[in-house]
DRENSERO-121691 format. One record per residue: residue number from 1; residue in one letter; x, y, z of N, C-alpha, C, O in turn. Coordinates in pm, whole numbers. Example, Ala and Ser with C-alpha at 12.3 -4.5 7.8 and 13.67 -1.06 7.14 Angstrom:
// residues 2
<node num="1" residuo="A" n_c1="1319" n_c2="-569" n_c3="780" ca_c1="1230" ca_c2="-450" ca_c3="780" c_c1="1320" c_c2="-330" c_c3="780" o_c1="1424" o_c2="-332" o_c3="846"/>
<node num="2" residuo="S" n_c1="1285" n_c2="-225" n_c3="708" ca_c1="1367" ca_c2="-106" ca_c3="714" c_c1="1290" c_c2="3" c_c3="787" o_c1="1341" o_c2="114" o_c3="804"/>
//
This chain:
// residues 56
<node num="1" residuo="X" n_c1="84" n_c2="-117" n_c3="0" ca_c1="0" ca_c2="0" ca_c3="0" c_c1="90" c_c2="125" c_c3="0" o_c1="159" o_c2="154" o_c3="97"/>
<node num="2" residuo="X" n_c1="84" n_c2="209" n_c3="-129" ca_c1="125" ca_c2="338" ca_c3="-91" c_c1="72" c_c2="458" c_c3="-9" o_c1="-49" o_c2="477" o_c3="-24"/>
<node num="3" residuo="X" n_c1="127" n_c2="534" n_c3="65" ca_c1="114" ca_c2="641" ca_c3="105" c_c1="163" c_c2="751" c_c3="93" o_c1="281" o_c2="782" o_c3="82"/>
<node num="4" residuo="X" n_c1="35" n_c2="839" n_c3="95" ca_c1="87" ca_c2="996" ca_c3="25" c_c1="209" c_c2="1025" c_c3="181" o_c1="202" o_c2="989" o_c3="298"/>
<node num="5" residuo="X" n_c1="302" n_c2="1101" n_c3="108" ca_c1="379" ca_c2="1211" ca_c3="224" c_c1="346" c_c2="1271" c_c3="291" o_c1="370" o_c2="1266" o_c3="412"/>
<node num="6" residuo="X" n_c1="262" n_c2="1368" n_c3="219" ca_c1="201" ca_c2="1467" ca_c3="295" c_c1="302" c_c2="1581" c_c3="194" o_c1="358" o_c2="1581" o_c3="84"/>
<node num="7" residuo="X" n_c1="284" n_c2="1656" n_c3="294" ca_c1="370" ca_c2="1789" ca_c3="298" c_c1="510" c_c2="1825" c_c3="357" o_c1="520" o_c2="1844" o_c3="478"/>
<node num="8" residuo="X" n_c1="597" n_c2="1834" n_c3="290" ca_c1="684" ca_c2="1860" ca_c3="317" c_c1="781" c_c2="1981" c_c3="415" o_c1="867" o_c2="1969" o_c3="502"/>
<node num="9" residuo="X" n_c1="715" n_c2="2096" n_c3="351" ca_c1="737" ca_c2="2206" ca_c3="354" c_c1="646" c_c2="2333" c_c3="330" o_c1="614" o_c2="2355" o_c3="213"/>
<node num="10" residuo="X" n_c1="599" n_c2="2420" n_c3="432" ca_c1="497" ca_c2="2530" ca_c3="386" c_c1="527" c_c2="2644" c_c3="456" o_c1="558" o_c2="2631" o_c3="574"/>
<node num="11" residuo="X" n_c1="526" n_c2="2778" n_c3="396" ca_c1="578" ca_c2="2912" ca_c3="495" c_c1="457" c_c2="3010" c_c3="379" o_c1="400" o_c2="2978" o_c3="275"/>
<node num="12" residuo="X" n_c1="457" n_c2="3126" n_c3="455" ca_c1="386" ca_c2="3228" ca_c3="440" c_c1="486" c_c2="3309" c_c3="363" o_c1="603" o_c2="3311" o_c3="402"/>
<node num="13" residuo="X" n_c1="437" n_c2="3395" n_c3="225" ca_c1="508" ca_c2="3467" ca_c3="130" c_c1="448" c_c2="3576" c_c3="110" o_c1="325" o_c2="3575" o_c3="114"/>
<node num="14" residuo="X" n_c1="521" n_c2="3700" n_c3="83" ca_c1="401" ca_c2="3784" ca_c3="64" c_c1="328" c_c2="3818" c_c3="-109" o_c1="419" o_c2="3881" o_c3="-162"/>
<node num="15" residuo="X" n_c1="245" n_c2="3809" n_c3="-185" ca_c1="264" ca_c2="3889" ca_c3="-329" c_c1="142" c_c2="3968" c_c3="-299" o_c1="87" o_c2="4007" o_c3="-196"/>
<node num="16" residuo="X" n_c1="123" n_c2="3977" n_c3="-414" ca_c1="31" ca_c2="4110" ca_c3="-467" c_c1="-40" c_c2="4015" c_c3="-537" o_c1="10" o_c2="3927" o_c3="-606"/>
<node num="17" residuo="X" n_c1="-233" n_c2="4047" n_c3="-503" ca_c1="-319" ca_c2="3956" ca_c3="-514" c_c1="-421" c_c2="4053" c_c3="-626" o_c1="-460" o_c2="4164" o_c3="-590"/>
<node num="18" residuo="X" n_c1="-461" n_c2="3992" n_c3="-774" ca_c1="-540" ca_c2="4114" ca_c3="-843" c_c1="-678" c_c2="4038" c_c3="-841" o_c1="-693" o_c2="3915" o_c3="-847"/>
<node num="19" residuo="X" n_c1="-778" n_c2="4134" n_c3="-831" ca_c1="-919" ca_c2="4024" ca_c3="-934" c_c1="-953" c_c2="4150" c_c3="-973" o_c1="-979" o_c2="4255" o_c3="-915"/>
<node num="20" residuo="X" n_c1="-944" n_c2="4093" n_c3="-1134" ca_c1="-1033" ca_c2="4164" ca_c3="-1257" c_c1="-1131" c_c2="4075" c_c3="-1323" o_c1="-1127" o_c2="3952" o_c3="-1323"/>
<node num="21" residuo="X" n_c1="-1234" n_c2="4163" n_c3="-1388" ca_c1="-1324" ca_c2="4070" ca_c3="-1506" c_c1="-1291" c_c2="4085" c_c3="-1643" o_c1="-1285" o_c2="4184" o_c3="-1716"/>
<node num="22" residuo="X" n_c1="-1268" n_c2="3933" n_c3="-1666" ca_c1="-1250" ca_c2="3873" ca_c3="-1797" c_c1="-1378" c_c2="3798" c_c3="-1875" o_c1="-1463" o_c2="3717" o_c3="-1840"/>
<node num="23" residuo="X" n_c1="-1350" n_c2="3856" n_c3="-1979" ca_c1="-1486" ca_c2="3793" ca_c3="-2050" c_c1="-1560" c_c2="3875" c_c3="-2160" o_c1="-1551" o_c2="3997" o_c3="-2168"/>
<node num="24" residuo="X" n_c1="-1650" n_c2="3780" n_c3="-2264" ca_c1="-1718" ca_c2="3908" ca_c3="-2362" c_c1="-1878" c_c2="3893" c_c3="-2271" o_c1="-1947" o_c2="3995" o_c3="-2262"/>
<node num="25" residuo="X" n_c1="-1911" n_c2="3802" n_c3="-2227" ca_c1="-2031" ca_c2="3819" ca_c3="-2188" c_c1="-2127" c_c2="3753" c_c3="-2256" o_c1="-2245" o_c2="3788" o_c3="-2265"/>
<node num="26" residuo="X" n_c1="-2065" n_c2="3629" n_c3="-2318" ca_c1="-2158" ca_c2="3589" ca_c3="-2405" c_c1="-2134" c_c2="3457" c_c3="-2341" o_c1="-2065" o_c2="3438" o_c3="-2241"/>
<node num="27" residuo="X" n_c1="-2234" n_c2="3319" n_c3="-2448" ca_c1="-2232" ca_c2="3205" ca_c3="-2324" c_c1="-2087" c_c2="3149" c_c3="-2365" o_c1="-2019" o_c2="3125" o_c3="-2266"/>
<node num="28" residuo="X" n_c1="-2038" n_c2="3128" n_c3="-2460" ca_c1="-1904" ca_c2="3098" ca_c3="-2507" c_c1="-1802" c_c2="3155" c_c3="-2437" o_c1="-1699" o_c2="3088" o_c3="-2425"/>
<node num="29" residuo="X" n_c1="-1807" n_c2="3267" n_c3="-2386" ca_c1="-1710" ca_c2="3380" ca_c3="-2291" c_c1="-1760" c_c2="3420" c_c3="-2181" o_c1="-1775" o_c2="3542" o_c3="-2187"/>
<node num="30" residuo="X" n_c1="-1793" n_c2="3379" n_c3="-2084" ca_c1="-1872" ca_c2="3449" ca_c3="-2017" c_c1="-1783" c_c2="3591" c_c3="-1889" o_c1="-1673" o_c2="3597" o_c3="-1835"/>
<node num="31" residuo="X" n_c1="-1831" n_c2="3626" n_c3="-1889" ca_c1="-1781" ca_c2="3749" ca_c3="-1812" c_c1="-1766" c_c2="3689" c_c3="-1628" o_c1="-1854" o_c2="3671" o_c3="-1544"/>
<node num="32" residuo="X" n_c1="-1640" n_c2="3673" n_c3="-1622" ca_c1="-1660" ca_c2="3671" ca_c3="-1459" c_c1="-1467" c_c2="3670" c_c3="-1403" o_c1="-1365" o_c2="3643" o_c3="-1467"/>
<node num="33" residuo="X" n_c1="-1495" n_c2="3722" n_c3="-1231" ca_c1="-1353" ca_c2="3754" ca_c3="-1199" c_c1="-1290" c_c2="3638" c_c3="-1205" o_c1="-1321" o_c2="3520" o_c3="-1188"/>
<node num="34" residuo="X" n_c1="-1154" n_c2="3720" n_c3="-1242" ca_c1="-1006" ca_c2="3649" ca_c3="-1225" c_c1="-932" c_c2="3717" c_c3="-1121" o_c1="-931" o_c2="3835" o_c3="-1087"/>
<node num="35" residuo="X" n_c1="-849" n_c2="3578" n_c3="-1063" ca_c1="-779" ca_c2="3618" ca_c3="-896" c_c1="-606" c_c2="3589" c_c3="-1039" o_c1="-568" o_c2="3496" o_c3="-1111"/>
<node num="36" residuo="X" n_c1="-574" n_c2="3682" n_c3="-1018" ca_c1="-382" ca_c2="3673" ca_c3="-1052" c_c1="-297" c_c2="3722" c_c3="-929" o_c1="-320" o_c2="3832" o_c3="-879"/>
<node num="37" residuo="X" n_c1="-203" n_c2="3642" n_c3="-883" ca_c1="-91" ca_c2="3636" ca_c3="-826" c_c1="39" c_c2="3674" c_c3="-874" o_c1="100" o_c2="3601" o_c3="-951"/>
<node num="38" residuo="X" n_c1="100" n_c2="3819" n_c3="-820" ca_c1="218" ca_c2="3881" ca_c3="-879" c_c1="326" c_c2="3870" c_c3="-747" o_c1="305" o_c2="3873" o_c3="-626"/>
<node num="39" residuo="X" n_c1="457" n_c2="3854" n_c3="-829" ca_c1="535" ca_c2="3876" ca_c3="-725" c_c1="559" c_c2="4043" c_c3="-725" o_c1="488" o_c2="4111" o_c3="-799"/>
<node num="40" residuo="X" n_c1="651" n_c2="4102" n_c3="-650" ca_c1="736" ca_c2="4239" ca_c3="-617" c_c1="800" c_c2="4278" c_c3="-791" o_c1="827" o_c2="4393" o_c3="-827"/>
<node num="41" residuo="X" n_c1="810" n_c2="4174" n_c3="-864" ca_c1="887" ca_c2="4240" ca_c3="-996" c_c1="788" c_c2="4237" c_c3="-1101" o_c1="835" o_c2="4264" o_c3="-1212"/>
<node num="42" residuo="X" n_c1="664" n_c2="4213" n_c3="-1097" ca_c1="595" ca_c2="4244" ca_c3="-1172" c_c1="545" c_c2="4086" c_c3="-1249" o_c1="476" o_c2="4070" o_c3="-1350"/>
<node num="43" residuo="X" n_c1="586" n_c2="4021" n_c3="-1192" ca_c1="599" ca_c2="3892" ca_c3="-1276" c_c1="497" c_c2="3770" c_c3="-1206" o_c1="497" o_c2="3725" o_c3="-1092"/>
<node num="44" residuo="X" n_c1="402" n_c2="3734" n_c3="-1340" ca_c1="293" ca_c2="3668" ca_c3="-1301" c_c1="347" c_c2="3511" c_c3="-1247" o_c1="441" o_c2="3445" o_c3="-1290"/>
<node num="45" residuo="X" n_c1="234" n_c2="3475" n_c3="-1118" ca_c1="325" ca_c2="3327" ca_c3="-1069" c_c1="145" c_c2="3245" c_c3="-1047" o_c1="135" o_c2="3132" o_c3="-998"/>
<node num="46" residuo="X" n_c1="68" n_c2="3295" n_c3="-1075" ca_c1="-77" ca_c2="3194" ca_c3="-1058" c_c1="-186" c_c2="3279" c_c3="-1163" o_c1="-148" o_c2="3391" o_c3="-1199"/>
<node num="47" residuo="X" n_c1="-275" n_c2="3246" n_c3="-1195" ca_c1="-402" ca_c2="3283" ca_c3="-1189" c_c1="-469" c_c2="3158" c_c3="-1179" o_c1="-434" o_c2="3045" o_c3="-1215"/>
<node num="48" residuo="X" n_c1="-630" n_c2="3226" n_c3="-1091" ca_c1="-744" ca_c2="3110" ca_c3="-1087" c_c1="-840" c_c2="3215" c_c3="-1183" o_c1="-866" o_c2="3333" o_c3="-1162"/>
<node num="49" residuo="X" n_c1="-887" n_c2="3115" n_c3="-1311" ca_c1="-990" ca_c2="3120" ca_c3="-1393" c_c1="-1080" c_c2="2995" c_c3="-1346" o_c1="-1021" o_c2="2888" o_c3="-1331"/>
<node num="50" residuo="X" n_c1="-1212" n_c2="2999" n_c3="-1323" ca_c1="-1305" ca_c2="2923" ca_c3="-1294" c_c1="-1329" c_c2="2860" c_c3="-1420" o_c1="-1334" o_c2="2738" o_c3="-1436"/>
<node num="51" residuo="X" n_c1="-1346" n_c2="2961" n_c3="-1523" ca_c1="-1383" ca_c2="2918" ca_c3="-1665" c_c1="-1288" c_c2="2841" c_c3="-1719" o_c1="-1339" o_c2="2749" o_c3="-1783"/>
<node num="52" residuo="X" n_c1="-1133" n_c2="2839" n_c3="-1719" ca_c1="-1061" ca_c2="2802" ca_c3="-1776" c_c1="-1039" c_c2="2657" c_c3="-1707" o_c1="-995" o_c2="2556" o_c3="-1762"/>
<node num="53" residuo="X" n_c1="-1077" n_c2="2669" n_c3="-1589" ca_c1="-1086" ca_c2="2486" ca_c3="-1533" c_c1="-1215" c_c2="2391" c_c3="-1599" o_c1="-1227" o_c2="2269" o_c3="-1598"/>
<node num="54" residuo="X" n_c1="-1265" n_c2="2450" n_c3="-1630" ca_c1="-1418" ca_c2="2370" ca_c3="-1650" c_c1="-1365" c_c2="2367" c_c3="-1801" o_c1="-1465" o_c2="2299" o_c3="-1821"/>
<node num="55" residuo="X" n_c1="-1318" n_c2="2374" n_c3="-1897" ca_c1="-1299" ca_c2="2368" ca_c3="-2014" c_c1="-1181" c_c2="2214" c_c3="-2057" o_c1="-1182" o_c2="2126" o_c3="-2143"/>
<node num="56" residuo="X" n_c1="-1063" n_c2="2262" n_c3="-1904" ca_c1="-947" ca_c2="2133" ca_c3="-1944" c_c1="-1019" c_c2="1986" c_c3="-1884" o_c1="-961" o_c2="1879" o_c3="-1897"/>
//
């Protein structure tokens, strides 16, 4: 039987957290927020799209 590890390692970081709306508003596009995660240099390290999960 395998077993997961777990977690190794976890600490608190600070970035810069955005939500904007993306979208045309139609049912193909629909209009709704996006959460993006920036570090200090400007440089993107996450976004959560709701829409873009339900598609992969």
């Amino acid at each position: 039987m395998v077993r997961p590890r777990g977690t190794d390692s976890a600490k608190v970081i600070q970035v810069i957290e955005t939500i904007s709306i993306r979208g045309e508003g139609t049912q193909d596009d629909l209009c709704r927020p996006i959460k993006q995660y920036w570090d200090f240099n400007g440089n993107l390290l996450a976004e959560n799209d709701a829409c873009t999960r339900e598609k992969e």
